[in-house]
N, C-alpha and C positions, 0 to 999 in steps of 0.2 A: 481421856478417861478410860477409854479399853484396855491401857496399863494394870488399870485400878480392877475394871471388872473381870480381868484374868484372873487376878487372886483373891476373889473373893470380895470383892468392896463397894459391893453393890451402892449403899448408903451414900455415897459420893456424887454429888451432883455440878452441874458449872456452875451453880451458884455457892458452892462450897468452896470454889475459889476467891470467890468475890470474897467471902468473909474472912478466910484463910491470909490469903494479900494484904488485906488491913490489918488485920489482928497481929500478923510478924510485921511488919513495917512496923507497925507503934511498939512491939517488943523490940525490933531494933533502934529502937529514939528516934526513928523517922517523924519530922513536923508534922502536928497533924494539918496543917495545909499543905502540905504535900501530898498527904493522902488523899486529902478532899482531890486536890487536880488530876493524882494518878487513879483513882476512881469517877473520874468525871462525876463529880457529888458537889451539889451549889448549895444546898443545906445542909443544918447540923445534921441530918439522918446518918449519916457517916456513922456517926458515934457507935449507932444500933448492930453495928456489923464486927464492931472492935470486941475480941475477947482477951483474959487474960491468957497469959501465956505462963506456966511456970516451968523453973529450971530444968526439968525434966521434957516438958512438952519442948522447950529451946534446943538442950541435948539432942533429941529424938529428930527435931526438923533440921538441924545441922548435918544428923549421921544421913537422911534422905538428901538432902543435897548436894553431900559429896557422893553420894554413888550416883545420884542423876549426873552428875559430870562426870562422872568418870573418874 
């Protein structure tokens, strides 16, 4: 997260990850049991964490993870 609050993005928390990781898995067609296991989630509360994603927000989390690779 010291990535994030270099540039200003204070608003970013580790639980922004937790949402962030479901919400692209299920924009990628990831099962939502997969989800549930790759979040350790034994109830539907999963759900509560899934946002849309649109083509733009896709776009934009695509251009961030080709430069986190390199």
């Amino acid at each position: 997260m010291q990535i994030w609050h270099s540039n200003g993005d204070f608003g970013i928390l580790g639980h922004s990850f937790r949402v962030g990781g479901a919400s692209l898995r299920a924009a990628l067609g990831i099962p939502h049991s997969a989800i549930k296991t790759l979040g350790r989630w034994t109830s539907a509360c999963y759900a509560l964490y899934l946002r849309d994603y649109s083509s733009e927000d896709m776009a934009e989390t695509c251009r961030l993870l080709e430069v986190l690779n390199g």
